[in-house]
Structure formats: structure tokens, C-alpha cells
TIRO-2110 file (N, C-alpha, C; in Angstrom, 1 decimal):
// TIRO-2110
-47.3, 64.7, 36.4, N, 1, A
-46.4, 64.6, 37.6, CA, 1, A
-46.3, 63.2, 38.1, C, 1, A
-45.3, 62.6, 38.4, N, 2, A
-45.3, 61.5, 39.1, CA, 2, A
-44.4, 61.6, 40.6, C, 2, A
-45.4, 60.7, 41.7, N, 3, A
-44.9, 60.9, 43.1, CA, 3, A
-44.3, 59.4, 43.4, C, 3, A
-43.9, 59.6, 44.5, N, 4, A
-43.4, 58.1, 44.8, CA, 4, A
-43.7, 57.7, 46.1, C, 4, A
-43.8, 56.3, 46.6, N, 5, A
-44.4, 56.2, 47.8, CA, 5, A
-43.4, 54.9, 48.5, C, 5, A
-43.6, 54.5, 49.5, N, 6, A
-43.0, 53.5, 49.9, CA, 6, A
-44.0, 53.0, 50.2, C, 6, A
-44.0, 51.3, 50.3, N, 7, A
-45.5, 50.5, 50.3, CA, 7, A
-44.8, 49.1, 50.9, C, 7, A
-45.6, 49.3, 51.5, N, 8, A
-45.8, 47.2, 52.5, CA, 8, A
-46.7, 46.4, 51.6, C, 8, A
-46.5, 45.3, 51.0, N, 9, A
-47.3, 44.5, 50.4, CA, 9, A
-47.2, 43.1, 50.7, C, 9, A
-48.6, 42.7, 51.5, N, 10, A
-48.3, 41.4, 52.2, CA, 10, A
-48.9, 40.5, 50.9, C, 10, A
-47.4, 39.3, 51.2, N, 11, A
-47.8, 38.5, 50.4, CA, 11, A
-47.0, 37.3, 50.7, C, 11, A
-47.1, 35.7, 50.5, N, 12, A
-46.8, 34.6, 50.7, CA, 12, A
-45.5, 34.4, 50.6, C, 12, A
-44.8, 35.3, 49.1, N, 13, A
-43.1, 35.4, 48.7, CA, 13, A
-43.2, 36.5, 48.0, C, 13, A
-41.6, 37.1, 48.2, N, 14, A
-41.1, 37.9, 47.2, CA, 14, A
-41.7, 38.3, 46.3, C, 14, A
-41.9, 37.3, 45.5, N, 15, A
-42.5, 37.0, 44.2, CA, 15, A
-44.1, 37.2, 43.8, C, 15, A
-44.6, 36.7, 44.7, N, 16, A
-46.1, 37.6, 44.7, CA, 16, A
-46.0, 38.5, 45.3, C, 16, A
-45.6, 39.1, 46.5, N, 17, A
-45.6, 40.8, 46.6, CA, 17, A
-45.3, 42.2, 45.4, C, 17, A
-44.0, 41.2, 44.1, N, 18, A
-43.7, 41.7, 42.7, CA, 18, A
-44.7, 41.7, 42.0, C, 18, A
-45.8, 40.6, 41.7, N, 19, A
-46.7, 40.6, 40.8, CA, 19, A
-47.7, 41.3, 41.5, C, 19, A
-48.4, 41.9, 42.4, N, 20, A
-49.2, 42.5, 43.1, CA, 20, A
-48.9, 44.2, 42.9, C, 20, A
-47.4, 44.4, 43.2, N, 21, A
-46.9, 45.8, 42.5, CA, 21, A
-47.0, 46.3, 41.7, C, 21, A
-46.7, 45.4, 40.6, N, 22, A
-46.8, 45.4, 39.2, CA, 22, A
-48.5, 45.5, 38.5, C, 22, A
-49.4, 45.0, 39.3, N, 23, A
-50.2, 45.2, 38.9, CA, 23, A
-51.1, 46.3, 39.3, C, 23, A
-51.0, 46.6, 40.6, N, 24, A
-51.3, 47.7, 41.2, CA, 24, A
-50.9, 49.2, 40.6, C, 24, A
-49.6, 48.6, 40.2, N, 25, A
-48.7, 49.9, 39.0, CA, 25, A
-49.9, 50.4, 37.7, C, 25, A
-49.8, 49.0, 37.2, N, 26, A
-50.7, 49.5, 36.2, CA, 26, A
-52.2, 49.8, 36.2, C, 26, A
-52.7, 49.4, 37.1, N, 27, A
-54.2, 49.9, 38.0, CA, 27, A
-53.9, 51.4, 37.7, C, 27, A
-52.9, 51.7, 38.7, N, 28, A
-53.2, 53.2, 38.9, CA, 28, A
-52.6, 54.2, 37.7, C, 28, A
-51.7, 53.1, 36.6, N, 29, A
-51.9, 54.1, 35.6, CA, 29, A
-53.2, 54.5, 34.6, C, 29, A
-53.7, 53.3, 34.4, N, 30, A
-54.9, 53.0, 33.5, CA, 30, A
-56.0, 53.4, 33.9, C, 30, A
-56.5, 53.3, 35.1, N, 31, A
-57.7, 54.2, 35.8, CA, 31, A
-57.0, 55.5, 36.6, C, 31, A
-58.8, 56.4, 36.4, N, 32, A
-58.1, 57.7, 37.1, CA, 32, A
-58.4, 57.5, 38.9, C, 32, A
-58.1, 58.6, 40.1, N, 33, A
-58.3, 58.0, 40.9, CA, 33, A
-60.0, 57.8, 41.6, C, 33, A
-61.1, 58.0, 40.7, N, 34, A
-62.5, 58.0, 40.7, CA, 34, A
-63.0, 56.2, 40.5, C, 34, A
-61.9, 56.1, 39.5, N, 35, A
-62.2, 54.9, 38.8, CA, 35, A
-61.6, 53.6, 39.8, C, 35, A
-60.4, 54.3, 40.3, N, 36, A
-59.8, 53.1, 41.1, CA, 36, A
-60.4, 53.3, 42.1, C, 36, A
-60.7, 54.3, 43.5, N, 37, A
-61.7, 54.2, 44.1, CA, 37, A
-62.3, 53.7, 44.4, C, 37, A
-63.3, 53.4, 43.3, N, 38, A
-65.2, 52.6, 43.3, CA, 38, A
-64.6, 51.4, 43.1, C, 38, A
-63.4, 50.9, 42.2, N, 39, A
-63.3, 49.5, 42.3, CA, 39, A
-62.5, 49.0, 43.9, C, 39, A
-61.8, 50.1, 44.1, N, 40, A
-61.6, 49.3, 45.9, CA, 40, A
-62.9, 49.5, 46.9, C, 40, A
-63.4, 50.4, 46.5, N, 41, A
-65.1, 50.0, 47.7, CA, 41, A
-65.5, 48.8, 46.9, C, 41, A
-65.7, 48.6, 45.7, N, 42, A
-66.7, 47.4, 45.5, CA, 42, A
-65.9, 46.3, 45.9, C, 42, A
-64.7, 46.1, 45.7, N, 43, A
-63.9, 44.5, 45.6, CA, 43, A
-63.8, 44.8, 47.7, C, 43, A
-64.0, 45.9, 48.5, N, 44, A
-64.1, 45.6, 49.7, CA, 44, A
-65.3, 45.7, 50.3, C, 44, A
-66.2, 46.0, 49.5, N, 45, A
-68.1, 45.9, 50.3, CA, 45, A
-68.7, 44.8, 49.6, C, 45, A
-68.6, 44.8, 48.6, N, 46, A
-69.4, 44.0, 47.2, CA, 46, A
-69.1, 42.4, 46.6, C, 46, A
-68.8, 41.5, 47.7, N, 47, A
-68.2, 40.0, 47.4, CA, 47, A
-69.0, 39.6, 46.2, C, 47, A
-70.4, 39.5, 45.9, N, 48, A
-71.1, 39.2, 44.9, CA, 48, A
-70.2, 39.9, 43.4, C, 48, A
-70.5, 41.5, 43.6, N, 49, A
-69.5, 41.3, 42.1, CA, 49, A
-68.3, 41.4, 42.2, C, 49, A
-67.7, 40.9, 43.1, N, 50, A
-66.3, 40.3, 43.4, CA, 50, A
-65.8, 39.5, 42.5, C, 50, A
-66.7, 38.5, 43.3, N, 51, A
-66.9, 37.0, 42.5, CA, 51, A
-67.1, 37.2, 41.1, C, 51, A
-68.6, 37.8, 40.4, N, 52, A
-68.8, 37.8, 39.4, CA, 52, A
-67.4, 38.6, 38.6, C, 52, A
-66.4, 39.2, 39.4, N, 53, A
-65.5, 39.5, 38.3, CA, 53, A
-64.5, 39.0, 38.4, C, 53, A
-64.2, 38.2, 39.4, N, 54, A
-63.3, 37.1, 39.5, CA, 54, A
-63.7, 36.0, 38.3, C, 54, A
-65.1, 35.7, 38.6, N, 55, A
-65.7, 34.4, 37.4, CA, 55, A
-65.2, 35.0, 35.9, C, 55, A
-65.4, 36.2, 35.4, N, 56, A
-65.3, 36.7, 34.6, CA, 56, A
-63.9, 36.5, 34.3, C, 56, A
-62.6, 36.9, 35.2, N, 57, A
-61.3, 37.1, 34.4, CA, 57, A
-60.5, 35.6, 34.5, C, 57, A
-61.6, 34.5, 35.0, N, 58, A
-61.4, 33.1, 34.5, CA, 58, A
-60.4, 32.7, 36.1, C, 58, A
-60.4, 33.7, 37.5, N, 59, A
-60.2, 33.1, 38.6, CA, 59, A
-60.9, 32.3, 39.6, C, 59, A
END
């Protein structure tokens, strides 16, 4: 089943509010919602493996 939502996405331009969509899109296709979840508690409690997976994807 697919829903649809309407969404605010702050961002500096256009253009990064598009690449943030787009990636958020595929977040929520590729994980289920258990999986995306735990990675929004960690990336908003957990700056340590933040970082370590920011270091990791070379940001």
C-alpha cells in the first residue's frame, strides 16, 4: 500500500530541500519502519555514532 503525506523540509534552497526528499524517499523504502526508527533515535540521542557514521560515509 502506498500513502501520501505533505511535508515541510527546511533547507537553505530549493534544491537541498529536493535532495533531502529524495533521500528520505529512499530511507523509507529500503528500511522497514523499526529500522528507520532506531536510526532517528540514534542520529538524535547518539552524536558519537553520528559522527562515526558520518566519518564512515566520507562526511
Amino acid at each position: 500500500m502506498t500513502y501520501e503525506y505533505n511535508m515541510k523540509i527546511e533547507a537553505k534552497t530549493e534544491t537541498e530541500a529536493d535532495e533531502k526528499m529524495k533521500a528520505l524517499t529512499i530511507l523509507a523504502s529500503k528500511l522497514n519502519a523499526k529500522e528507520l526508527a532506531k536510526l532517528a533515535q540514534v542520529v538524535k540521542h547518539d552524536p558519537v555514532k553520528t559522527a562515526l557514521a558520518k566519518k564512515y560515509l566520507g562526511l
